[in-house]
mmCIF file of the N, C-alpha and C atoms, coordinates in Angstrom:
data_MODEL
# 
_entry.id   MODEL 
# 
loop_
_atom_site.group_PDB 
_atom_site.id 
_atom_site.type_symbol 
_atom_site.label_atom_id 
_atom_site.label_alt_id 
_atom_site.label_comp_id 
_atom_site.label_asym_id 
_atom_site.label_entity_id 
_atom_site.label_seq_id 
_atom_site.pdbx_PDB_ins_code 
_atom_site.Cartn_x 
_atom_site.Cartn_y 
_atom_site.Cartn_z 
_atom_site.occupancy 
_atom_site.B_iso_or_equiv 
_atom_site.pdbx_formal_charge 
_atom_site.auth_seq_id 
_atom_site.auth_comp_id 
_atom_site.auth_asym_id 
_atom_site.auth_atom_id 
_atom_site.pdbx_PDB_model_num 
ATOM 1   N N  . UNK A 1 1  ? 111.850 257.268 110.073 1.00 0.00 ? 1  UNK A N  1 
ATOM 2   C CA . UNK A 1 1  ? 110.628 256.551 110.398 1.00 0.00 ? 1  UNK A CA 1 
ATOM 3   C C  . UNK A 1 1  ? 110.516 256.461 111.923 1.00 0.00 ? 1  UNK A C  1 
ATOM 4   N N  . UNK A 1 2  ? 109.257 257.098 112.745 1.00 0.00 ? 2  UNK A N  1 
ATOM 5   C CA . UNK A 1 2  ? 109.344 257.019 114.157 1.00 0.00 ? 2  UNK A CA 1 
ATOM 6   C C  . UNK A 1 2  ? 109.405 255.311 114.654 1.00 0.00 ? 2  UNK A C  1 
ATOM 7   N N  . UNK A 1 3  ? 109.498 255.084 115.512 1.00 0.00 ? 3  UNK A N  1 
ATOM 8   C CA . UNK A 1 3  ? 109.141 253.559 116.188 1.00 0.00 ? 3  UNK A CA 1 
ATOM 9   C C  . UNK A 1 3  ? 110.395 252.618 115.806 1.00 0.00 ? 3  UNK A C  1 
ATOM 10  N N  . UNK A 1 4  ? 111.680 253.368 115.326 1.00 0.00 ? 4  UNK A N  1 
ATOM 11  C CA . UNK A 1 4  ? 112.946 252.412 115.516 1.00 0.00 ? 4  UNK A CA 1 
ATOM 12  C C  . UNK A 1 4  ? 113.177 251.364 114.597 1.00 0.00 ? 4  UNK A C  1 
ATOM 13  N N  . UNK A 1 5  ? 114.398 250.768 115.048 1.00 0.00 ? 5  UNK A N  1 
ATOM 14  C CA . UNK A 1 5  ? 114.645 249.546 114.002 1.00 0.00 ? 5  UNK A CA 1 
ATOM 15  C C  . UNK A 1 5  ? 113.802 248.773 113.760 1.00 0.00 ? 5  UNK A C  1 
ATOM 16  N N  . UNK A 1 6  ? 112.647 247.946 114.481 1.00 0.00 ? 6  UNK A N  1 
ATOM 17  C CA . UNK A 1 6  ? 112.061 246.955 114.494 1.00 0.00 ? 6  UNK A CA 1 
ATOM 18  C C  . UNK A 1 6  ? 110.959 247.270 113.420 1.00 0.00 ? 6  UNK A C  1 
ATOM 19  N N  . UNK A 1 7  ? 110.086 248.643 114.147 1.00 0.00 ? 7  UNK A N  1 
ATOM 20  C CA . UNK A 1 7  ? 109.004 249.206 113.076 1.00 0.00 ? 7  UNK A CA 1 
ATOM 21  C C  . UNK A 1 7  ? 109.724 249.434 112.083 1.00 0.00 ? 7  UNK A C  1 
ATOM 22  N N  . UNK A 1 8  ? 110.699 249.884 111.544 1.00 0.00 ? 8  UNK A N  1 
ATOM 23  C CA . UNK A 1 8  ? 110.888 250.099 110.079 1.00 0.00 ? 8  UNK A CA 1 
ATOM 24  C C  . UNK A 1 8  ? 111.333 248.636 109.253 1.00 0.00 ? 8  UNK A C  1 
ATOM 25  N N  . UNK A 1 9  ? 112.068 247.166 109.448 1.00 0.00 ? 9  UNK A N  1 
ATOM 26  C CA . UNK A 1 9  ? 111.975 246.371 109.602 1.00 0.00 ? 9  UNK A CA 1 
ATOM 27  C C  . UNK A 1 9  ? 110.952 245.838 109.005 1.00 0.00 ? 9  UNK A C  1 
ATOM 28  N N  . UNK A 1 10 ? 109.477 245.936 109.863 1.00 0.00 ? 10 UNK A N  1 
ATOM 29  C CA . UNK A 1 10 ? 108.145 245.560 109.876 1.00 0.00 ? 10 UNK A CA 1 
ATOM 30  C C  . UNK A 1 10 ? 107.971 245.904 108.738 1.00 0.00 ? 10 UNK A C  1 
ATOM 31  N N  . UNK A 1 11 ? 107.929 247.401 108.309 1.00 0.00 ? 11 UNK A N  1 
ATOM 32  C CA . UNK A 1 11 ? 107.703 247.920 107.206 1.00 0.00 ? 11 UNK A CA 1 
ATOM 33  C C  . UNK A 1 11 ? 108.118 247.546 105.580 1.00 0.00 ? 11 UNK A C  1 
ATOM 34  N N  . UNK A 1 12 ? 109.646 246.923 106.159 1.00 0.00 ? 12 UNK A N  1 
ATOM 35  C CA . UNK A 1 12 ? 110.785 246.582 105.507 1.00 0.00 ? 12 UNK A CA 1 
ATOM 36  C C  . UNK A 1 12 ? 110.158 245.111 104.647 1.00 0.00 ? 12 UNK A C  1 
ATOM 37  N N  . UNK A 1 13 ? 109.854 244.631 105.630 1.00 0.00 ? 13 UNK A N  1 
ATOM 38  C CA . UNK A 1 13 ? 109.448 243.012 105.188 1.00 0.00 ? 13 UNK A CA 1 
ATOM 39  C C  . UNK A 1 13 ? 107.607 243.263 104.901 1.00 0.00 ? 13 UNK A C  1 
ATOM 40  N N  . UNK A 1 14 ? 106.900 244.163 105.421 1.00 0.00 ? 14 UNK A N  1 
ATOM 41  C CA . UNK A 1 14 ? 105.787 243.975 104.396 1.00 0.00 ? 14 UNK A CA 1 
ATOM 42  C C  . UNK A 1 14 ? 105.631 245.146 103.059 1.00 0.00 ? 14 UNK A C  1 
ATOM 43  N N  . UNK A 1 15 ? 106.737 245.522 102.788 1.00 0.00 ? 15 UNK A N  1 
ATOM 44  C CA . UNK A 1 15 ? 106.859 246.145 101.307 1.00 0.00 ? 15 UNK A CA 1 
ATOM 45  C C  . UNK A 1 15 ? 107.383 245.443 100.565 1.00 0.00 ? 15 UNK A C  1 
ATOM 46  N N  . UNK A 1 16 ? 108.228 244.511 101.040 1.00 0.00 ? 16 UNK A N  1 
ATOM 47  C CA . UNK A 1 16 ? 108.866 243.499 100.085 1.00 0.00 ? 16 UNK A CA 1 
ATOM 48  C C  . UNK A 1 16 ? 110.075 244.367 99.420  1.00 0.00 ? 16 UNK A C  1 
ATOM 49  N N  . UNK A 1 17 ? 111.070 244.972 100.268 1.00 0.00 ? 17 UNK A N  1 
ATOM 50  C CA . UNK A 1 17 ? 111.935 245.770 99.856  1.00 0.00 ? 17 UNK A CA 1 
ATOM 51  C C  . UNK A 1 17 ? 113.171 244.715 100.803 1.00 0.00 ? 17 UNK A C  1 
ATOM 52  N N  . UNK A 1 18 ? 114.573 245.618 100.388 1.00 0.00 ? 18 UNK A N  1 
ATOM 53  C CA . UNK A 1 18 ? 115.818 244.801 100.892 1.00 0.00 ? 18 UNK A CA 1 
ATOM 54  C C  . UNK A 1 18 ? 116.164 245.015 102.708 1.00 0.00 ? 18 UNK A C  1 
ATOM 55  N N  . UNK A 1 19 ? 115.320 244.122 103.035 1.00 0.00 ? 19 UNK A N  1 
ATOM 56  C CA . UNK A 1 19 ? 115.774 244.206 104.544 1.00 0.00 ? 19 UNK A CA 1 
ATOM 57  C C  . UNK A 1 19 ? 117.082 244.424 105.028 1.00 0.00 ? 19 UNK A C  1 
ATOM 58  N N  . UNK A 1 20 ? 118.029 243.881 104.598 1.00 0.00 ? 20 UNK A N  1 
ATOM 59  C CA . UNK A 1 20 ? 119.540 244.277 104.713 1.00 0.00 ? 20 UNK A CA 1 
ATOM 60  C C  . UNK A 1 20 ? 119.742 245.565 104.830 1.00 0.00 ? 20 UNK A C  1 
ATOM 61  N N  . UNK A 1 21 ? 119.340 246.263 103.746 1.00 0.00 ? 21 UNK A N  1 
ATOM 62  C CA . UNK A 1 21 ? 119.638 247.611 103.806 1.00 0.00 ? 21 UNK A CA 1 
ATOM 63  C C  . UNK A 1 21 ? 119.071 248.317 104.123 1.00 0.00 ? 21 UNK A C  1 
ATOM 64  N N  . UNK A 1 22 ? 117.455 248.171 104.521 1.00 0.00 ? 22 UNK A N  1 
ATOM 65  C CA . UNK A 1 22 ? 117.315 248.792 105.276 1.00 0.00 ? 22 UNK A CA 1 
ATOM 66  C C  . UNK A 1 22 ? 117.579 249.026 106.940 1.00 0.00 ? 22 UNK A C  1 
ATOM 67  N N  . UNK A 1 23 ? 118.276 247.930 107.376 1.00 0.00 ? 23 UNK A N  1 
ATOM 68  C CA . UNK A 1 23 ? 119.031 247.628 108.583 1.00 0.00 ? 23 UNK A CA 1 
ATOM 69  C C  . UNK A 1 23 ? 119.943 248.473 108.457 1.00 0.00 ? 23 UNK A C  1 
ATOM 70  N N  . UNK A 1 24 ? 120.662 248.181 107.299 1.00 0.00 ? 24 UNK A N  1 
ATOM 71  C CA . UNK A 1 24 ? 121.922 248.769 107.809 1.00 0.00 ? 24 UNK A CA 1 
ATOM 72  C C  . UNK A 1 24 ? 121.822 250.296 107.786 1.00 0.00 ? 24 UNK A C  1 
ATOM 73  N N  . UNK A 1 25 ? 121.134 251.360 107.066 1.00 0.00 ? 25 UNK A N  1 
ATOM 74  C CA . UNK A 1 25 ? 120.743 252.765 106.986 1.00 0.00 ? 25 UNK A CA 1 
ATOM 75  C C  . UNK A 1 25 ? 120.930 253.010 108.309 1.00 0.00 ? 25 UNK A C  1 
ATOM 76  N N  . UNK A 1 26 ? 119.305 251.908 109.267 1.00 0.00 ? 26 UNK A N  1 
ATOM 77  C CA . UNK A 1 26 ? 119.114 253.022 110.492 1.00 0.00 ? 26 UNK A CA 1 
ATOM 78  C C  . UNK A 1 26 ? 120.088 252.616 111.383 1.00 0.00 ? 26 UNK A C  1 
ATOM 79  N N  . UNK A 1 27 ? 121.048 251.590 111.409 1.00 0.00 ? 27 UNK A N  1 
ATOM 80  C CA . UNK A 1 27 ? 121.915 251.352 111.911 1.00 0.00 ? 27 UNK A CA 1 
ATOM 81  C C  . UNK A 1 27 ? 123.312 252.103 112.243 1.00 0.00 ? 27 UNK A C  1 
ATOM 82  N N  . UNK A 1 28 ? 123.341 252.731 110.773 1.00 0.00 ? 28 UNK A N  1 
ATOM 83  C CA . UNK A 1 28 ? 124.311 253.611 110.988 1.00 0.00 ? 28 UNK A CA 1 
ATOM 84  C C  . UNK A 1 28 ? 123.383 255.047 111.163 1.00 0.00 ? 28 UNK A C  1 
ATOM 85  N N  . UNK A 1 29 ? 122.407 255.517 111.230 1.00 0.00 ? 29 UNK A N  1 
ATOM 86  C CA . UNK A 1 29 ? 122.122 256.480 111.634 1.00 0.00 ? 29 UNK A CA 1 
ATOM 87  C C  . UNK A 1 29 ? 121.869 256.578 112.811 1.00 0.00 ? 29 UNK A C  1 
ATOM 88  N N  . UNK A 1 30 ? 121.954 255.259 113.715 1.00 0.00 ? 30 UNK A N  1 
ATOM 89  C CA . UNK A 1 30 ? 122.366 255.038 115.335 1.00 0.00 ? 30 UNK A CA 1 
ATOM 90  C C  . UNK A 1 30 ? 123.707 255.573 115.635 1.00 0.00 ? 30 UNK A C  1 
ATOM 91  N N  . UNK A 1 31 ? 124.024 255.002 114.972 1.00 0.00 ? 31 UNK A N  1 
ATOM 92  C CA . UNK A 1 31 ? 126.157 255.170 115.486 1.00 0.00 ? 31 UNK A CA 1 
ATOM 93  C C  . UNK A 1 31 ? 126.302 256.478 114.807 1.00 0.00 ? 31 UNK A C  1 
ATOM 94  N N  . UNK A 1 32 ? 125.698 257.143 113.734 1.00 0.00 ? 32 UNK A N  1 
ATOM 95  C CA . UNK A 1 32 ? 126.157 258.291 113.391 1.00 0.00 ? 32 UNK A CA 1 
ATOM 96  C C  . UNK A 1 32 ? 125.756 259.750 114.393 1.00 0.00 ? 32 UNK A C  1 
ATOM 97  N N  . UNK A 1 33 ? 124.494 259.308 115.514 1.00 0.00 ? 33 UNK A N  1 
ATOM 98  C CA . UNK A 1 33 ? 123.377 260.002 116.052 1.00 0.00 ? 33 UNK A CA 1 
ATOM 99  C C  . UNK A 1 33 ? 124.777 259.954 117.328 1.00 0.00 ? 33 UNK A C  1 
ATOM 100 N N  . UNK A 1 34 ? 125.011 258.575 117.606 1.00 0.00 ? 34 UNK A N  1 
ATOM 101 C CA . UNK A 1 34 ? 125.757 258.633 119.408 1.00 0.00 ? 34 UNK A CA 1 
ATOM 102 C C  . UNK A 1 34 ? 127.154 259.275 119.007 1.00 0.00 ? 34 UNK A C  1 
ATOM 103 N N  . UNK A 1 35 ? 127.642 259.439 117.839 1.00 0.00 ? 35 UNK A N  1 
ATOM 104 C CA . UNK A 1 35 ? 128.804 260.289 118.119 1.00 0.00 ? 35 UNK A CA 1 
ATOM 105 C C  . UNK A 1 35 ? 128.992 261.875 117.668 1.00 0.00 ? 35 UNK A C  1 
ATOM 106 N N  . UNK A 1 36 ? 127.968 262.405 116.733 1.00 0.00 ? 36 UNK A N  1 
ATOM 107 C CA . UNK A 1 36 ? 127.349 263.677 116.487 1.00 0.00 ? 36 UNK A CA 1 
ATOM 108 C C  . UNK A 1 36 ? 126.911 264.344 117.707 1.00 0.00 ? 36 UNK A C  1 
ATOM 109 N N  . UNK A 1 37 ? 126.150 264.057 118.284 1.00 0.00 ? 37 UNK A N  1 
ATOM 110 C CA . UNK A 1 37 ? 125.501 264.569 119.660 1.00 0.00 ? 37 UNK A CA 1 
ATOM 111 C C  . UNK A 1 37 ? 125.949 265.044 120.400 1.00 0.00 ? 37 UNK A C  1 
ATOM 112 N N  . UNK A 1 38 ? 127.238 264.074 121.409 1.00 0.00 ? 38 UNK A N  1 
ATOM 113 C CA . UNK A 1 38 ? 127.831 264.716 122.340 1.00 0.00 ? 38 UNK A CA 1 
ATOM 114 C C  . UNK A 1 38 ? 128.655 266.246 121.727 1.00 0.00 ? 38 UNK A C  1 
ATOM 115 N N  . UNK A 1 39 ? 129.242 265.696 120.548 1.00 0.00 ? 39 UNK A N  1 
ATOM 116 C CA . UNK A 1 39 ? 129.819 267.139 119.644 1.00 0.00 ? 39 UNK A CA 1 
ATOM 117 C C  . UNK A 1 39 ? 128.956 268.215 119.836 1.00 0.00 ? 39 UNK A C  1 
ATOM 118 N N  . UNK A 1 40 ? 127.624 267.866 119.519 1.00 0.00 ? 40 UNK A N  1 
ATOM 119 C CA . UNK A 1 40 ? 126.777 269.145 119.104 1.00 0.00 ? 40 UNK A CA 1 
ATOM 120 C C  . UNK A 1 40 ? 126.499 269.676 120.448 1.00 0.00 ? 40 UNK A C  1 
ATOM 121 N N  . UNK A 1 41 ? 126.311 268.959 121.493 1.00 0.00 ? 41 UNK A N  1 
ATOM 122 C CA . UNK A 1 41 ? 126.351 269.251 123.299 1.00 0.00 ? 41 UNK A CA 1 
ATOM 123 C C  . UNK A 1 41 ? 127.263 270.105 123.683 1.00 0.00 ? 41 UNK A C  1 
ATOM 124 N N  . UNK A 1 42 ? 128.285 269.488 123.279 1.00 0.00 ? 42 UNK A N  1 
ATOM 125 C CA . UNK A 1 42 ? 129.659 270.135 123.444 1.00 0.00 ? 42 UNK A CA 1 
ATOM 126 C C  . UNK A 1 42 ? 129.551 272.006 122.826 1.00 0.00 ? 42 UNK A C  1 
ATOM 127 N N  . UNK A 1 43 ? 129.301 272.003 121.878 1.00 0.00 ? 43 UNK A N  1 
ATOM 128 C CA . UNK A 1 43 ? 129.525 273.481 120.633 1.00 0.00 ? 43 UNK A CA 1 
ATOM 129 C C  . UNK A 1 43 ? 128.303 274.324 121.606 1.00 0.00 ? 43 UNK A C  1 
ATOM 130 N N  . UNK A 1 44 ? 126.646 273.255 121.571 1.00 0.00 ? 44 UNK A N  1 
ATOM 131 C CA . UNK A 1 44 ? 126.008 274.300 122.162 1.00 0.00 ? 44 UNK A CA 1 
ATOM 132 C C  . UNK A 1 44 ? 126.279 275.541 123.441 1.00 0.00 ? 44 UNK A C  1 
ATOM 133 N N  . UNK A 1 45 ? 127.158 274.635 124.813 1.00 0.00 ? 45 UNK A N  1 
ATOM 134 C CA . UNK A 1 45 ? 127.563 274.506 125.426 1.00 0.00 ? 45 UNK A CA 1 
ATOM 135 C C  . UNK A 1 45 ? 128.268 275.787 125.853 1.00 0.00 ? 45 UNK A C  1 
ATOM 136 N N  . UNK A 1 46 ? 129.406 275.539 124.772 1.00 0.00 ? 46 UNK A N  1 
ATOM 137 C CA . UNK A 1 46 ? 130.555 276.748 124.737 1.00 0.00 ? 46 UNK A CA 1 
ATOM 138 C C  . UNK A 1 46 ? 129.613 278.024 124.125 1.00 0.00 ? 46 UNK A C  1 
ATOM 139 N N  . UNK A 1 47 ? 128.478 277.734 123.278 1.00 0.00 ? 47 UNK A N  1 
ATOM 140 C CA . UNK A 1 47 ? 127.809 279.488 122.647 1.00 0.00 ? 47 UNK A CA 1 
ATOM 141 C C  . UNK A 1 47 ? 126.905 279.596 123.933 1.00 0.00 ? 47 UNK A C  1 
ATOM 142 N N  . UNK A 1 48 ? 126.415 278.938 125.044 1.00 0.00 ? 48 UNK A N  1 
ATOM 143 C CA . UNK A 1 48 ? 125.844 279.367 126.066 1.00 0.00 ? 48 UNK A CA 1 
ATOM 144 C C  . UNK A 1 48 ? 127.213 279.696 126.874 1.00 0.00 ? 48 UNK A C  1 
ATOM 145 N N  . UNK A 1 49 ? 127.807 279.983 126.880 1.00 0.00 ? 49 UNK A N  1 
ATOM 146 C CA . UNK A 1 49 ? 128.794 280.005 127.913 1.00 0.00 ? 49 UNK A CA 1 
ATOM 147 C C  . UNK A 1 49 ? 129.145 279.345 129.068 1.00 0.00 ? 49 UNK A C  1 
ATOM 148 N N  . UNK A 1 50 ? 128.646 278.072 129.140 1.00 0.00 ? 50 UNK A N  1 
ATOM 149 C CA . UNK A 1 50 ? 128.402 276.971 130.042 1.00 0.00 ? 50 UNK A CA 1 
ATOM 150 C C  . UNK A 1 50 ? 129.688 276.416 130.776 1.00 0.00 ? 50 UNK A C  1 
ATOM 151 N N  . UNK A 1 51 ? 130.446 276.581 131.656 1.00 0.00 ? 51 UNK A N  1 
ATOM 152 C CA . UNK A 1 51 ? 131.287 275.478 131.698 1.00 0.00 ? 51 UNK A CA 1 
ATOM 153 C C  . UNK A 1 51 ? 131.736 274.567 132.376 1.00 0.00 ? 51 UNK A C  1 
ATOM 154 N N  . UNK A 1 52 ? 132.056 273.205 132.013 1.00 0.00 ? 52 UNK A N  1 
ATOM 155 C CA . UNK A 1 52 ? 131.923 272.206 132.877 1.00 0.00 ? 52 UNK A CA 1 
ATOM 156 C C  . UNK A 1 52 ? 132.798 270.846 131.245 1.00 0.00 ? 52 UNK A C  1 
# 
């Protein structure tokens, strides 16, 4: 969902669905995003031949 925790949240509480969980989803798809990334930085990196 674009517009982050808060907008989905928003969404969360006027569907009348489990706010909890929907917290906790994009929550961990925060923490799953900041430690995937640098990895995937990393791999691109080495197939450009980049180094540093």
């Amino acid at each position: 969902m674009p517009g982050g925790i808060y907008a989905a949240l928003a969404m969360a509480i006027a569907a009348r669905t489990d706010v909890t969980f929907v917290l906790a989803v994009h929550v961990l798809r925060v923490v799953l995003v900041m430690f995937t990334m640098p990895l995937f930085a990393r791999l691109l990196r080495r197939r450009a031949g980049l180094s540093g």
